[in-house]
C-alpha positions in Angstrom: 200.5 209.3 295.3 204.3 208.6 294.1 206.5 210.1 296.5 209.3 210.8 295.7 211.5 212.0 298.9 210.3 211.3 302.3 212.1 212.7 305.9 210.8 211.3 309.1 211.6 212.9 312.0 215.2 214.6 310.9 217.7 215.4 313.6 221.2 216.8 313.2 223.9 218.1 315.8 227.2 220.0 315.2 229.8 218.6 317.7 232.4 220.9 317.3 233.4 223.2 318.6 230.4 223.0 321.0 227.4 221.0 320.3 225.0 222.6 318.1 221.4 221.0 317.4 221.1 222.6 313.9 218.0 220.7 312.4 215.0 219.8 314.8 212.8 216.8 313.9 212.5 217.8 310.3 209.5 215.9 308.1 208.4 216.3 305.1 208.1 214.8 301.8 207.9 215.5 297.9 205.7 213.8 295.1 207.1 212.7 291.8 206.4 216.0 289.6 206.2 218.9 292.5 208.5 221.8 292.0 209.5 222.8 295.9 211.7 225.6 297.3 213.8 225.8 300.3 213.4 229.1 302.0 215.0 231.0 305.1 217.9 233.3 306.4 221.4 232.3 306.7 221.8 229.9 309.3 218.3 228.3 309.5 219.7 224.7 308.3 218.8 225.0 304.2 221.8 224.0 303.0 222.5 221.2 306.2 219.3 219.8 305.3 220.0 220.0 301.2 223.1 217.8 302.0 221.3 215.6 304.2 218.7 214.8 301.2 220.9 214.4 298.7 222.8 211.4 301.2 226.2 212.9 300.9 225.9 213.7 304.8 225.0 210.4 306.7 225.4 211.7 310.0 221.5 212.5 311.0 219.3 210.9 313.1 216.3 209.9 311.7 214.9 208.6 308.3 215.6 209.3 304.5 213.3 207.4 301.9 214.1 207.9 298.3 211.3 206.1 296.1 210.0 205.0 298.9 213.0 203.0 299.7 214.8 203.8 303.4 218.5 204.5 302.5 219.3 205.8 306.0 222.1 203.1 306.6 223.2 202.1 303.6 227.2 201.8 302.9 229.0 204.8 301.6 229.1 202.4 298.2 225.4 202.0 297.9 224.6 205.5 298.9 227.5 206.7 296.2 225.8 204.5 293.7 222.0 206.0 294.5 223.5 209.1 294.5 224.6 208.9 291.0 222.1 207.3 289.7 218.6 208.7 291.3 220.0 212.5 292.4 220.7 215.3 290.3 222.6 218.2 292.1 223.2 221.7 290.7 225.4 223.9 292.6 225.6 227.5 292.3 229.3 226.9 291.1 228.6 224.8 288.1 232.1 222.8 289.1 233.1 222.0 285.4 236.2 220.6 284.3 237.8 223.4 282.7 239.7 221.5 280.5 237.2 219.0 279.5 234.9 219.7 276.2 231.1 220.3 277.3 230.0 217.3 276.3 232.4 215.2 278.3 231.3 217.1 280.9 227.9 216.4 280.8 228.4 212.5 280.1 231.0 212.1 282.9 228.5 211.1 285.7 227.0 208.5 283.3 230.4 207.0 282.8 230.8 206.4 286.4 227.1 204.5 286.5 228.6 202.8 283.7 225.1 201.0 282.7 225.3 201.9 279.3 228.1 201.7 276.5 230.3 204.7 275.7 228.2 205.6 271.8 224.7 205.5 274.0 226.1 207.8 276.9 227.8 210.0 274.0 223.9 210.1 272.1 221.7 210.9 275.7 224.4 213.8 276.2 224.0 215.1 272.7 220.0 215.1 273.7 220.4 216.4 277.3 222.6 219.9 275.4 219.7 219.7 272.7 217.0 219.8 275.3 218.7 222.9 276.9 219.4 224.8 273.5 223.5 224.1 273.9 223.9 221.4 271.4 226.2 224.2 269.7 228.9 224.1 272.5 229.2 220.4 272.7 232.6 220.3 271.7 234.0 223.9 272.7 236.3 224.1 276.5 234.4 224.2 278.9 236.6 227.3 280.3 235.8 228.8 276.9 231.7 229.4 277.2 229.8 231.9 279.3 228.9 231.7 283.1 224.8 231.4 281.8 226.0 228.7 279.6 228.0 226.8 282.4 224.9 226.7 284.3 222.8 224.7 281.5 225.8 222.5 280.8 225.6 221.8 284.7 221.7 220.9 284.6 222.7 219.0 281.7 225.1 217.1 283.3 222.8 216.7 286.1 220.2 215.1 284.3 222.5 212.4 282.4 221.3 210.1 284.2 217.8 210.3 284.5 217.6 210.9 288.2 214.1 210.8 290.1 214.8 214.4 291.6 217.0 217.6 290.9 218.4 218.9 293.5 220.0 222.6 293.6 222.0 224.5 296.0 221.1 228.4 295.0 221.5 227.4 291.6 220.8 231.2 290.0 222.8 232.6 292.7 226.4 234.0 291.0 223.7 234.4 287.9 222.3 237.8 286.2 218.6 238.0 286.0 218.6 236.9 282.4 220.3 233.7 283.0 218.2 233.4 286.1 214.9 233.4 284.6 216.4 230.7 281.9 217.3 228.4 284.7 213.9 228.6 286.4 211.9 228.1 282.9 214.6 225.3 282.3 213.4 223.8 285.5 209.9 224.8 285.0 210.1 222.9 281.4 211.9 219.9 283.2 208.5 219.7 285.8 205.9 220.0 283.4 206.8 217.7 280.8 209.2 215.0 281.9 207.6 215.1 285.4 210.6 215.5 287.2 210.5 216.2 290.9 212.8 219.4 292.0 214.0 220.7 295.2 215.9 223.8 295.4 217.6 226.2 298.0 217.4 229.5 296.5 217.3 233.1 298.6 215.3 234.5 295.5 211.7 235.4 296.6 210.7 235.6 293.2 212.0 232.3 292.0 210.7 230.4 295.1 207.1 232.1 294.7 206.7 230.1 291.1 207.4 227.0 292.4 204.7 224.9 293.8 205.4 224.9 297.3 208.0 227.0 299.3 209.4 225.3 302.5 210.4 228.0 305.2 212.4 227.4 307.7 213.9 229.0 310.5 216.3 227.8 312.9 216.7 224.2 312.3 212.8 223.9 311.8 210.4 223.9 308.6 207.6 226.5 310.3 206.0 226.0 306.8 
C-alpha cells in the first residue's frame, strides 16, 4: 500500500507565554488516493497539526514521512522545495494576487519549481482552469472574479504542480453552500480519477462525512 503521509509519534509544545503541550504523540498516516478529514472543536490542535504536515512548522518532535521519505530535519531549503513541489495547500482565504491575471496566478508556484519552461507552465495552467470549468477567467484580475471562483482559481493553483497530496485549511469556510458543495465535488473529482490524496481541516459535518475517513481529535490527541 502507497502511503502517502506518515506521522510517528507527533509531539508539539507552545513555549510562550507558558508551556503548552498542544499535540500528544500523534500517528497516523494516509494512502495515495484516500480522501481524509480533520475533525474537532477549536483548540483541539487541527490546524497546529495541518501546519505541521504540510512542513511549514519544523518545530515538533517526532517523525514526518512524505512518500515514504523522512523529511523531519531537512534544511528550510529542501523542505521549501518539497513543499512546492509535492504539497498543495488551499486556505480558506484563497490569498490571490489581486493584481495579477488568474492565470498567472495559478502558474506562479510552478515558476518558482522552475522545472519546466515558461510556454509548458503557461499550457498545464490553461488545463488545471479547464479541469475546474474557469478557463473563461484566465486572463480577467484576479480582484475582478467572484469569491466561488477565487476558490477554484486557488485549487487550481494548488494543483500546478502536481503535488502527491492537497492539503486544505477550512477550505469552504468564508464559502456559501453552493460554492461549498463545488469545492467538495471538485475534490471528490480530483480523488477518484487522478488518484490524488487529500487532507482537509474543515468544521463542516456534512463535508467531512463524504470523505473516506474523518480524523477526530480533541485536545492535542486523534481519539479517532
Amino acid at each position: 500500500m502507497d502511503l502517502v503521509l506518515k506521522a510517528e509519534n507527533i509531539n508539539k509544545h507552545f513555549k510562550k507565554p507558558v508551556l503548552f503541550h498542544v499535540l500528544k504523540d500523534i500517528n497516523f498516516s494516509i494512502k495515495k488516493g484516500e480522501f481524509a478529514s480533520i475533525m474537532g472543536k477549536s483548540g483541539s490542535g487541527k490546524s497546529t497539526l495541518l501546519y505541521i504536515l504540510s512542513t511549514m512548522d519544523t518545530d515538533y518532535e517526532g517523525k514526518l514521512f512524505l512518500n515514504e521519505e523522512l523529511i523531519t530535519g531537512k534544511a528550510h531549503q529542501e523542505l521549501s522545495r518539497i513543499r512546492n513541489k509535492h504539497i498543495g495547500f488551499v486556505f480558506q482565504f484563497h490569498y490571490l494576487l489581486s493584481e495579477f491575471s488568474v492565470l498567472e496566478n495559478v502558474m506562479l508556484p510552478a515558476k518558482k519549481l522552475a522545472e519546466k519552461s515558461h510556454i509548458e507552465i503557461e499550457h498545464d495552467a490553461m488545463e488545471k482552469l479547464k479541469m475546474l470549468n474557469i478557463d473563461h477567467l484566465a486572463l480577467k484580475r484576479a480582484s475582478r472574479i467572484s469569491g466561488g471562483e477565487k476558490q477554484r482559481v486557488a485549487i487550481a493553483r494548488a494543483l500546478i504542480n502536481n503535488p502527491a497530496i492537497l492539503m486544505g485549511d477550512e477550505p469552504t469556510g468564508n464559502l456559501d453552500s453552493y460554492n461549498a458543495e463545488n469545492v467538495f465535488q471538485i475534490f471528490k473529482q480530483l480523488k477518484e480519477e487522478k488518484g490524488l490524496s487529500l487532507l482537509v481541516v474543515t468544521h463542516d459535518k456534512d463535508f467531512a462525512n463524504r470523505t473516506d475517513r474523518i480524523i477526530q481529535m480533541e485536545d492535542g490527541r486523534i481519539i479517532t
